[in-house]
FIMITI-256266 format. One record per residue: x, y, z of N, C-alpha, C in turn. Coordinates in nm, 3 decimals, padded with zeros to 5 digits. Example, Ala and Ser with C-alpha at 12.3 -4.5 7.8 and 13.67 -1.06 7.14 Angstrom:
# residues 2
<<01.319,-00.569,00.780>,<01.230,-00.450,00.780>,<01.320,-00.330,00.780>>
<<01.285,-00.225,00.708>,<01.367,-00.106,00.714>,<01.290,00.003,00.787>>
//
This chain:
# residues 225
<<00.084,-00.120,00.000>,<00.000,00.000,00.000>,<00.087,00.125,00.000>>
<<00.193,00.124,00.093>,<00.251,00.269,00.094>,<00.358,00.297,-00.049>>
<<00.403,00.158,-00.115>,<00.422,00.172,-00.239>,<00.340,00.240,-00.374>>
<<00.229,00.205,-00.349>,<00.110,00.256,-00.452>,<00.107,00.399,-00.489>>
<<00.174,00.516,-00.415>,<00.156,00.651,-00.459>,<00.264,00.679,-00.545>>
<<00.371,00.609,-00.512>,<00.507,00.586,-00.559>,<00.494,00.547,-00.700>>
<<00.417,00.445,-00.697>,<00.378,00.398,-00.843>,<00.300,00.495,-00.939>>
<<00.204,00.532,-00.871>,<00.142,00.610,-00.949>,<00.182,00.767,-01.028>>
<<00.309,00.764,-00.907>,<00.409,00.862,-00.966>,<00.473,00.882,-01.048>>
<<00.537,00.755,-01.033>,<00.630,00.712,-01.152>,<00.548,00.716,-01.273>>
<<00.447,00.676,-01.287>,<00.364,00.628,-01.404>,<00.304,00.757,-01.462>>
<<00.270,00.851,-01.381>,<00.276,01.030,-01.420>,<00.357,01.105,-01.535>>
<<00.500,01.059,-01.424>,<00.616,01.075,-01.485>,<00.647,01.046,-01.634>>
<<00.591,00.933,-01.702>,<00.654,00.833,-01.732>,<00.539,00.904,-01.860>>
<<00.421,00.922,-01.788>,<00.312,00.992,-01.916>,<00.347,01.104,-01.923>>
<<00.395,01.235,-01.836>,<00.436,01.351,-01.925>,<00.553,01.377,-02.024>>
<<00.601,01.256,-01.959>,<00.749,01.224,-02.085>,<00.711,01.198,-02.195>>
<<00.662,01.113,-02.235>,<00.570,01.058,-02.350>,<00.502,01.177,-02.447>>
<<00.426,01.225,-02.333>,<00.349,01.378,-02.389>,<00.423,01.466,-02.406>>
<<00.558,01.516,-02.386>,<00.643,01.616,-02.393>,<00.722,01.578,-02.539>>
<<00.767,01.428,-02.546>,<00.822,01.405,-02.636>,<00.738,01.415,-02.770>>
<<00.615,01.354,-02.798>,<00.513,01.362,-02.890>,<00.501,01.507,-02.927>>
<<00.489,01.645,-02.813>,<00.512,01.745,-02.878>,<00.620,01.809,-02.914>>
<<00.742,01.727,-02.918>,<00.831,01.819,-02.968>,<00.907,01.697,-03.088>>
<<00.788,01.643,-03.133>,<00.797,01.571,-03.290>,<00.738,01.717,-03.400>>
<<00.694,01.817,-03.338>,<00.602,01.906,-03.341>,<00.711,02.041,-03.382>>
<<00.857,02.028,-03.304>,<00.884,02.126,-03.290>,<00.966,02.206,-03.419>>
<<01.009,02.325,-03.446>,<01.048,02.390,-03.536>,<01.222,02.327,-03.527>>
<<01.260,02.298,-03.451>,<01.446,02.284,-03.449>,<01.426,02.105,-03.478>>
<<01.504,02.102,-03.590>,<01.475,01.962,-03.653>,<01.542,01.837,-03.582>>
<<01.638,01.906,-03.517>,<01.730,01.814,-03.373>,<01.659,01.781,-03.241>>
<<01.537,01.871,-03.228>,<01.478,01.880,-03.137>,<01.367,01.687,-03.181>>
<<01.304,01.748,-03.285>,<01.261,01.665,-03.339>,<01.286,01.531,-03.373>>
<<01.449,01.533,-03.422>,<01.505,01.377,-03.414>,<01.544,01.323,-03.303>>
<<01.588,01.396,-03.181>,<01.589,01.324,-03.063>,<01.456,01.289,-03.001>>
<<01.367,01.342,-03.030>,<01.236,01.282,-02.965>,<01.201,01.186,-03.045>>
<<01.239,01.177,-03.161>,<01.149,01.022,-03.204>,<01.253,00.932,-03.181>>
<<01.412,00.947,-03.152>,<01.515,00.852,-03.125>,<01.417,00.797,-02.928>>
<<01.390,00.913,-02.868>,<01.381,00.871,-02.746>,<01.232,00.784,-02.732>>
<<01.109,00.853,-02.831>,<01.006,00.734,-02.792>,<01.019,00.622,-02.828>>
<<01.120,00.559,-02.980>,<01.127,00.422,-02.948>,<01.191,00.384,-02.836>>
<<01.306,00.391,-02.800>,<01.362,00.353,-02.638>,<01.253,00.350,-02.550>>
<<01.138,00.430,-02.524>,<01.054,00.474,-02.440>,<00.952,00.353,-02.468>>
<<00.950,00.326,-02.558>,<00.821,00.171,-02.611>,<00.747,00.183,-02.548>>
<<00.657,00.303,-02.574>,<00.507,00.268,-02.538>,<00.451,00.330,-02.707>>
<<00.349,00.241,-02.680>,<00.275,00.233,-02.837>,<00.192,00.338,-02.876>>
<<00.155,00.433,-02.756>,<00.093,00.511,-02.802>,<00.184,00.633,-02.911>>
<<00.280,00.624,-02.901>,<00.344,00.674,-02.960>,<00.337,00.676,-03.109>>
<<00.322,00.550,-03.197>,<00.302,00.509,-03.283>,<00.304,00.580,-03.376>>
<<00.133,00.658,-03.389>,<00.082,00.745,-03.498>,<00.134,00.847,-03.522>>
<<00.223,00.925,-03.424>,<00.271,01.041,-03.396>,<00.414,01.021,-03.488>>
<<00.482,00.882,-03.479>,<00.596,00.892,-03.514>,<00.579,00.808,-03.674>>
<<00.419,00.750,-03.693>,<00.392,00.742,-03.841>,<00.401,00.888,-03.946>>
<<00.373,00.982,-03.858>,<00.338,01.084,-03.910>,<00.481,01.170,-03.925>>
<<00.580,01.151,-03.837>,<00.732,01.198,-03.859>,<00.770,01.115,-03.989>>
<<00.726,01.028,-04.018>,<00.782,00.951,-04.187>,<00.758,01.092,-04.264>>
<<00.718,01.150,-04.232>,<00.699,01.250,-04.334>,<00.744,01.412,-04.327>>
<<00.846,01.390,-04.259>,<00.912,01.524,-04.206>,<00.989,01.545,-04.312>>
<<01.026,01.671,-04.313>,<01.129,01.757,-04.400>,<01.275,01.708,-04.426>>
<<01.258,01.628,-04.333>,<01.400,01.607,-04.274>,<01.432,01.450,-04.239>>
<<01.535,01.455,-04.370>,<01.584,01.316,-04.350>,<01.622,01.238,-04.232>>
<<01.695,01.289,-04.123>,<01.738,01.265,-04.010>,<01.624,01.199,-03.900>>
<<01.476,01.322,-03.951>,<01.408,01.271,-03.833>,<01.337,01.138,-03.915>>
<<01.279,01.156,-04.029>,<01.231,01.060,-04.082>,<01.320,00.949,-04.022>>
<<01.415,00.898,-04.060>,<01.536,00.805,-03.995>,<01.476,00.743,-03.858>>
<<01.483,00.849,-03.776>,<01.496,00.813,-03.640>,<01.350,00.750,-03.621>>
<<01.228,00.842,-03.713>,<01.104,00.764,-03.673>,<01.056,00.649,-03.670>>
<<01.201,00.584,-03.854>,<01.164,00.426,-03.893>,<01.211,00.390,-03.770>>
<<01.331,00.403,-03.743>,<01.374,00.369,-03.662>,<01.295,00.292,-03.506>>
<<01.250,00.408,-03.476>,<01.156,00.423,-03.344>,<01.044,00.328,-03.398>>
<<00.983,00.313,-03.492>,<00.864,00.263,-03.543>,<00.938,00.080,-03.536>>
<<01.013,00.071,-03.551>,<01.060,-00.082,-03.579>,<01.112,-00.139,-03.443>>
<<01.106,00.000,-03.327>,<01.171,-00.105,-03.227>,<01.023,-00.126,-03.127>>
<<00.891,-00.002,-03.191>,<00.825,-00.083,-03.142>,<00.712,-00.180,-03.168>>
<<00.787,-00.172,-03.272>,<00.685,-00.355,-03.338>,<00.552,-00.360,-03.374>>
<<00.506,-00.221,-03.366>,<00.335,-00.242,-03.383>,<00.315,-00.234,-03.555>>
<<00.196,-00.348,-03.603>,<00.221,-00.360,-03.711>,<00.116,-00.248,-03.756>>
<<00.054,-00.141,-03.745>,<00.019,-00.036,-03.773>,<00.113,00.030,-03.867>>
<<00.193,00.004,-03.854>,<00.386,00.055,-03.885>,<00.374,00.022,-04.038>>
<<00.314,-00.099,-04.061>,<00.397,-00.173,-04.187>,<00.404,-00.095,-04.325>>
<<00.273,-00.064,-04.316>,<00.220,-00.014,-04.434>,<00.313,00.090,-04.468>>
<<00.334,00.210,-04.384>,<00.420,00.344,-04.380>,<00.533,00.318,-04.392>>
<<00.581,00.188,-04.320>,<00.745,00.173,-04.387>,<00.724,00.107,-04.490>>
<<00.665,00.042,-04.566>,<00.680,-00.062,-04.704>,<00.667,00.126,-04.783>>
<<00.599,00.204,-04.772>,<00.594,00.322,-04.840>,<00.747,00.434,-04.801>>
<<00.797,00.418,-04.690>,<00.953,00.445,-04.680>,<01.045,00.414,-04.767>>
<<01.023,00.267,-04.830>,<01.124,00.222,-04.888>,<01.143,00.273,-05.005>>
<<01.027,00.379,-05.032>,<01.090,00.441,-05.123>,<01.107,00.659,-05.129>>
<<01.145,00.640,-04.986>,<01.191,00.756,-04.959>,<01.301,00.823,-05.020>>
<<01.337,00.926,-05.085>,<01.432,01.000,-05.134>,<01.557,00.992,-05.084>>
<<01.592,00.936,-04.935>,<01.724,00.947,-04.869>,<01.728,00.796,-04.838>>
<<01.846,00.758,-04.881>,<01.898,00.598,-04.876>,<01.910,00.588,-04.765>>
<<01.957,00.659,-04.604>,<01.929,00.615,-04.492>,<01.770,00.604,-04.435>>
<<01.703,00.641,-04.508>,<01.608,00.634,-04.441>,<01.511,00.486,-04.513>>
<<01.556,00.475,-04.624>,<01.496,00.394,-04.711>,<01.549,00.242,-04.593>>
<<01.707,00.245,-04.639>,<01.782,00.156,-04.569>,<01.731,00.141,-04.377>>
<<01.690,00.228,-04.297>,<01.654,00.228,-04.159>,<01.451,00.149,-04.166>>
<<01.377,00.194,-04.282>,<01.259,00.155,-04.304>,<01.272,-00.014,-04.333>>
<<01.391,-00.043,-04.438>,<01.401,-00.233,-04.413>,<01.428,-00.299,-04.306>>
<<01.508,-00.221,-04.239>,<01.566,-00.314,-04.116>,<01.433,-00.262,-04.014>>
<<01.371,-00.159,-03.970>,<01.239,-00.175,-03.959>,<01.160,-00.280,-03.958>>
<<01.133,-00.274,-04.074>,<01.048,-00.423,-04.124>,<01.096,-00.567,-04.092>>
<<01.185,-00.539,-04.120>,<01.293,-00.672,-04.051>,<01.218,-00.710,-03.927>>
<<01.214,-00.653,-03.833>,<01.143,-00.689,-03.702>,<01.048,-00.651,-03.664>>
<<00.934,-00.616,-03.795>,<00.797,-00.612,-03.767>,<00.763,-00.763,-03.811>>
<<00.857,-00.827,-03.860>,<00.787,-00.951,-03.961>,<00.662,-00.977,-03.988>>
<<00.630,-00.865,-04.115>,<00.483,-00.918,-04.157>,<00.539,-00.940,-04.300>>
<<00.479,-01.033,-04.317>,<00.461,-01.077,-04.484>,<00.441,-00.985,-04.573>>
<<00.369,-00.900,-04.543>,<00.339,-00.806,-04.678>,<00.449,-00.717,-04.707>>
<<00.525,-00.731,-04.618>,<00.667,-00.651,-04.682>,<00.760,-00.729,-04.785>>
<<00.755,-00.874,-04.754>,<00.802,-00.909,-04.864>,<00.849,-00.897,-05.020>>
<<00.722,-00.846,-05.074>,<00.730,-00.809,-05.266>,<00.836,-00.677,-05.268>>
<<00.782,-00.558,-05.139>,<00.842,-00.449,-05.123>,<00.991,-00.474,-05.101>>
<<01.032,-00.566,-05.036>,<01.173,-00.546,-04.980>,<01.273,-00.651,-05.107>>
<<01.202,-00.744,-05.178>,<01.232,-00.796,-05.276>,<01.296,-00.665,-05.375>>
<<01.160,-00.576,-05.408>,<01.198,-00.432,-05.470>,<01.347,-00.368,-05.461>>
<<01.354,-00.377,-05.306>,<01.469,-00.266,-05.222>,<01.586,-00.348,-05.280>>
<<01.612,-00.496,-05.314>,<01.724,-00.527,-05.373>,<01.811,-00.530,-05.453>>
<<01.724,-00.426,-05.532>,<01.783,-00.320,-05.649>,<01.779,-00.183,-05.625>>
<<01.755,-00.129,-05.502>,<01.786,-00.022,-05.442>,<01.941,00.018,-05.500>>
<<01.937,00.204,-05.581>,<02.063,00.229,-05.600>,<02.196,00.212,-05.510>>
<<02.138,00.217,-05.369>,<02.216,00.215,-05.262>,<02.260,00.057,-05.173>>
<<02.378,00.042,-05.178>,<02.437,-00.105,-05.153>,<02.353,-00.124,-05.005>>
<<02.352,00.022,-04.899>,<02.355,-00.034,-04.754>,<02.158,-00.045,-04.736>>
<<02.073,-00.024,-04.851>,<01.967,-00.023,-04.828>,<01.959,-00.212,-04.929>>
<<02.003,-00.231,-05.035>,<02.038,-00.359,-05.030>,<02.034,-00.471,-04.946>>
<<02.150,-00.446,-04.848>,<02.177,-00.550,-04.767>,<02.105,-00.532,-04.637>>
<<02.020,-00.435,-04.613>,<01.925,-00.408,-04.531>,<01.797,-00.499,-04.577>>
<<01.764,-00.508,-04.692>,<01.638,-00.561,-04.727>,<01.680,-00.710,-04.752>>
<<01.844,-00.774,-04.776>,<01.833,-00.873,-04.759>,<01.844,-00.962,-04.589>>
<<01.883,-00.885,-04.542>,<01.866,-00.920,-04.393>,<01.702,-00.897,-04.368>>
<<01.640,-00.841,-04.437>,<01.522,-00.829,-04.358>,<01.404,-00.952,-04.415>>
<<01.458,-00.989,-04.563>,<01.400,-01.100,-04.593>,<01.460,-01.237,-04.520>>
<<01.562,-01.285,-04.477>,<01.628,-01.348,-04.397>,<01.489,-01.405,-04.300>>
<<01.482,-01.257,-04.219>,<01.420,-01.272,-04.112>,<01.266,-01.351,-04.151>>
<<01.197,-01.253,-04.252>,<01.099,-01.276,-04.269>,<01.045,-01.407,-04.360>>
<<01.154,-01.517,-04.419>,<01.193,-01.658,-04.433>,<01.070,-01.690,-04.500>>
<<01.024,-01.594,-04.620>,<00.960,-01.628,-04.739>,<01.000,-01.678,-04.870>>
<<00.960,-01.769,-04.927>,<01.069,-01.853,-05.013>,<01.077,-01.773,-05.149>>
<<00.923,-01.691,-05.133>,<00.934,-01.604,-05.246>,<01.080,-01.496,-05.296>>
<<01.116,-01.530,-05.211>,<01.238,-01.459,-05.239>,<01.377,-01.532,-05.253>>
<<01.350,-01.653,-05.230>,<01.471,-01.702,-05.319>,<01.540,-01.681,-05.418>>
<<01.462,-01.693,-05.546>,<01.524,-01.626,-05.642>,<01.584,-01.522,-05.651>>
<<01.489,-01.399,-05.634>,<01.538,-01.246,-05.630>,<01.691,-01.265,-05.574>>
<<01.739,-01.369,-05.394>,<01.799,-01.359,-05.377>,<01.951,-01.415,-05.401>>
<<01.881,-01.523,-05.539>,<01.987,-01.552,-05.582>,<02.072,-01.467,-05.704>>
<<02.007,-01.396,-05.734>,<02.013,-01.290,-05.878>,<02.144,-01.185,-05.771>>
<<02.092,-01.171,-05.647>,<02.218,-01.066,-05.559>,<02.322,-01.127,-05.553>>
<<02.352,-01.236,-05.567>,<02.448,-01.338,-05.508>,<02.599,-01.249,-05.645>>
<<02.528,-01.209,-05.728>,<02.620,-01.092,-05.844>,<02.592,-00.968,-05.833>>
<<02.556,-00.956,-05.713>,<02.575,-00.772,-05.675>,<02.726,-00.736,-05.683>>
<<02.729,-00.589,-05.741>,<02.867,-00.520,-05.724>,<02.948,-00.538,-05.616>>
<<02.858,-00.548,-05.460>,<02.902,-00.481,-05.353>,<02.918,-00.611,-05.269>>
<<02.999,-00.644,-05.221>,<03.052,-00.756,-05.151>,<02.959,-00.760,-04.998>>
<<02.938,-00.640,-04.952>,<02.818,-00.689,-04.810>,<02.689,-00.716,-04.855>>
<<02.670,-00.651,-04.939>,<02.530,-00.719,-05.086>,<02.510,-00.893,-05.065>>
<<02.623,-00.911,-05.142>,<02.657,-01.043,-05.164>,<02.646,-01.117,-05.051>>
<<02.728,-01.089,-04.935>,<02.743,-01.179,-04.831>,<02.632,-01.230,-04.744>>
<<02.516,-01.107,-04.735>,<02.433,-01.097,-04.659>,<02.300,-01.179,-04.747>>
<<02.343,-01.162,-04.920>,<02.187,-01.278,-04.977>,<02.259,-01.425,-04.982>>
<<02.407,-01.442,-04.935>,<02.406,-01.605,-04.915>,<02.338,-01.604,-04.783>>
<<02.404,-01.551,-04.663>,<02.352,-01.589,-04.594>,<02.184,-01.645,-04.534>>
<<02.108,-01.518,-04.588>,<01.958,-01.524,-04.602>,<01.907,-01.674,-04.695>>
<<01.991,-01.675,-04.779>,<01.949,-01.839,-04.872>,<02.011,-01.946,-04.737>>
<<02.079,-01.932,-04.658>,<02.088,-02.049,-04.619>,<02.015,-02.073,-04.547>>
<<01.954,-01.957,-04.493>,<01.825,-01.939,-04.350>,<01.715,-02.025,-04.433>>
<<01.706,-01.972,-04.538>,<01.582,-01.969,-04.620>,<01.584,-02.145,-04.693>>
<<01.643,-02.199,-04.674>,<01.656,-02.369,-04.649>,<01.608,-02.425,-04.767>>
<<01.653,-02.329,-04.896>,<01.577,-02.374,-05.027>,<01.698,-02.490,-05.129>>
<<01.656,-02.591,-05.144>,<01.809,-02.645,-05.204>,<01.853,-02.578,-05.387>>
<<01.781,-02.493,-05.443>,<01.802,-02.478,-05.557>,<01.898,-02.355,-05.557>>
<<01.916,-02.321,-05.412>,<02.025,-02.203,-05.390>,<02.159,-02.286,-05.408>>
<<02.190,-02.407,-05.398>,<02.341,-02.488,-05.395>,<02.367,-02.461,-05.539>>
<<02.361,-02.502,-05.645>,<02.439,-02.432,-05.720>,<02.502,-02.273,-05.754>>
<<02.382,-02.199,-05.734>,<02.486,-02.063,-05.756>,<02.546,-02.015,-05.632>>
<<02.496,-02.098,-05.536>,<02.618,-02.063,-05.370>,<02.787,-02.100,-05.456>>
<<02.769,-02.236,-05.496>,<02.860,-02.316,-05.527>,<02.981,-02.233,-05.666>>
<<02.880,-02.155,-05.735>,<02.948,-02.067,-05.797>,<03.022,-01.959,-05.750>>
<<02.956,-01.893,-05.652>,<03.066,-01.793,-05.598>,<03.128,-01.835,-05.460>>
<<03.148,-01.953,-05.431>,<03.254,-02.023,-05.369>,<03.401,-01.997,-05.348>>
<<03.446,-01.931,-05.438>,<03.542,-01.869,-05.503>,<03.572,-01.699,-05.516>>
<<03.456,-01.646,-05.448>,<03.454,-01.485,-05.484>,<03.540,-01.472,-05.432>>
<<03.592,-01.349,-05.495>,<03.750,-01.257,-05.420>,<03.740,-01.205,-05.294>>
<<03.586,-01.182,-05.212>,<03.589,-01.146,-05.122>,<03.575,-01.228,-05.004>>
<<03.645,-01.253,-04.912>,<03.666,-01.367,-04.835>,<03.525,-01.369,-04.731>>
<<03.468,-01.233,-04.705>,<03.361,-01.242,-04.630>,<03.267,-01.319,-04.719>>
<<03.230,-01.299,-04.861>,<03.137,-01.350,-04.935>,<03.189,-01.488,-04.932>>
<<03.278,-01.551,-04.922>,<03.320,-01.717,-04.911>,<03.279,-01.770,-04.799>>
<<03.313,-01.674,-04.673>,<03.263,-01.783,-04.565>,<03.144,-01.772,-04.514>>
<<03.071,-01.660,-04.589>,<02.897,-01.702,-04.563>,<02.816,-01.733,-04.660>>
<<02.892,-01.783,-04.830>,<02.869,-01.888,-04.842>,<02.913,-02.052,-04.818>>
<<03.020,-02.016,-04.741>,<03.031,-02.191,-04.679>,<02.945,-02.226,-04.589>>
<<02.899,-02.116,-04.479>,<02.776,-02.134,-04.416>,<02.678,-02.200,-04.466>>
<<02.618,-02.100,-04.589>,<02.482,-02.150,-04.614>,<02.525,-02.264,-04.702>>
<<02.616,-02.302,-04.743>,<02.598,-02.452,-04.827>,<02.581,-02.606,-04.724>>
<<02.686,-02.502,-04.593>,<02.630,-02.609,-04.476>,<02.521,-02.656,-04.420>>
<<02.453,-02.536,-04.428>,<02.270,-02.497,-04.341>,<02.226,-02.592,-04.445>>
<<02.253,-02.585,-04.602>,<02.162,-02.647,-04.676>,<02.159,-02.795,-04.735>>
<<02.266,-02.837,-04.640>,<02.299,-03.016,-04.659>,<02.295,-03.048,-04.753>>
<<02.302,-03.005,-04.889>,<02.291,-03.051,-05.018>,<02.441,-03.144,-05.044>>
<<02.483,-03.324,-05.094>,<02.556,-03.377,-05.091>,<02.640,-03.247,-05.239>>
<<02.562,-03.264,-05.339>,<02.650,-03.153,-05.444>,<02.769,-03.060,-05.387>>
<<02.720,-02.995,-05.295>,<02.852,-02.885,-05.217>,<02.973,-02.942,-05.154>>
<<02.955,-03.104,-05.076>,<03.071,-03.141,-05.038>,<03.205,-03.134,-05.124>>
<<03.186,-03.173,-05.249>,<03.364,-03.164,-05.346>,<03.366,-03.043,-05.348>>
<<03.305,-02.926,-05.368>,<03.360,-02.796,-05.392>,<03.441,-02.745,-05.281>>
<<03.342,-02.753,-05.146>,<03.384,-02.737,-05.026>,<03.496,-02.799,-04.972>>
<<03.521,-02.934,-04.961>,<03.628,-02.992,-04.991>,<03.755,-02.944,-05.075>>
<<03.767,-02.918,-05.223>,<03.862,-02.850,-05.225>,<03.878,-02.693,-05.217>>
<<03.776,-02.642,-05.122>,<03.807,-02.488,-05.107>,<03.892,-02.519,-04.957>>
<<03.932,-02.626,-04.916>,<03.945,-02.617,-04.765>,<04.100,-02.556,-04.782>>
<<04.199,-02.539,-04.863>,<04.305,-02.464,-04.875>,<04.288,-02.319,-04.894>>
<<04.170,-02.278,-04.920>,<04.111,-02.160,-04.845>,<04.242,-02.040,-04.830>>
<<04.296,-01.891,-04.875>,<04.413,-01.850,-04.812>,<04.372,-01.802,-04.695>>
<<04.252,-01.783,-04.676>,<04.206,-01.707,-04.540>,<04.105,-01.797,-04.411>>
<<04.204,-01.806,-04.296>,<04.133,-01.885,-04.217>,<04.031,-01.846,-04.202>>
<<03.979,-01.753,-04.196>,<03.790,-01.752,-04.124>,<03.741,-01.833,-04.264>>
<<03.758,-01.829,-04.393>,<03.701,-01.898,-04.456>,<03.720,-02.048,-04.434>>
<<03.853,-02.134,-04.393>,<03.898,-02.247,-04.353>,<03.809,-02.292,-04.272>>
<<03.761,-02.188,-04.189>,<03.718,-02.258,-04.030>,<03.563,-02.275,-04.121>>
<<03.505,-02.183,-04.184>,<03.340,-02.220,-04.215>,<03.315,-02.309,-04.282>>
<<03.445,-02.366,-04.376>,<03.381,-02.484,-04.430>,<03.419,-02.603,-04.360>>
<<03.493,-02.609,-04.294>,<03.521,-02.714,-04.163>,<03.402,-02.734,-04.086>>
<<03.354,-02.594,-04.056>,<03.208,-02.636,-03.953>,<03.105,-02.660,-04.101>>
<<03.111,-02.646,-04.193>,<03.024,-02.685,-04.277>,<02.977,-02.859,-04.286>>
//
């Protein structure tokens, strides 16, 4: 009992914060603005939500950012729709902060959209949407993600083997098996990963003679392969 006022204090507290922050999504200084939508996701309460749906649409790349941001850590799928419409925001961080968003809203309907983002001009909104299909372990995207497996950009690359190996499809072993060999050693040892995840007998001889490997982290993944 003598706890209870205490509580109810805190919980005061805890609502004019909330309410202070929501109005200064409001405010004219655009810093003002991106730290309040950085602080209501930390803050995870949901009422927040609409307020920081409605920062998707600020002037300002930064806050937009912080809102996907805020919007994805708190999971409400109210969210989805406004970030699948992020992804095609004018500023590649924000595009790129709206996939990884989605990433941990996991709803399906982002799928076709984030398939889209994998031809995003921008490499780091790329490998954002392939981590976020990863997560969201729709097969529909196999393909798309084997077509990345020849992206320019080597974290491109690394990040759609990996997602194929999550994604437990065996028609990914041959073109894993093709860039087995890429020049970039990160892209080798997460495809030795996923040829492991995907038990296909085909990958053992390749893997086998990649085990001379010049770079141990690649040595060690096809060993645990």
């Amino acid at each position: 009992i003598l706890l209870m006022p205490l509580t109810v204090h805190a919980q005061n507290v805890i609502d004019e914060r909330l309410s202070s922050l929501i109005k200064d999504l409001q405010s004219h200084d655009r810093n003002v603005r991106s730290e309040a939508a950085e602080s209501l996701g930390e803050l995870g309460d949901r009422t927040a939500v609409q307020p920081l749906i409605q920062a998707l649409k600020d002037p300002d790349e930064e806050v937009r950012s912080e809102a996907a941001k805020a919007l994805g850590e708190l999971k409400d799928k109210a969210a989805v729709q406004p970030l699948i419409e992020a992804l095609s925001d004018t500023d590649g961080k924000v595009r790129a902060t709206a996939a990884d968003a989605l990433r941990w809203l996991r709803d399906k309907a982002a799928v076709p959209p984030l398939i889209i983002a994998l031809k995003d001009p921008e490499a780091w909104v790329r490998s954002e949407a392939a981590k976020a299909l990863e997560e969201l372990r729709d097969k529909a995207a196999v393909a798309p993600l084997i077509q990345v497996l020849k992206d320019r950009d080597g974290e491109v690359r690394r990040w759609a083997a990996r997602a194929l190996g999550v994604l437990g499809d065996r028609k990914a072993v041959p073109p894993l098996i093709e860039v087995l060999g890429n020049t970039n050693f990160r892209v080798r040892s997460e495809v030795a990963k996923a040829l492991g995840e995907l038990g296909d007998r085909a990958a053992v001889a390749p893997l086998i003679a990649s085990l001379n490997d010049a770079n141990g982290t690649v040595r060690f993944a096809i060993a645990e392969a």
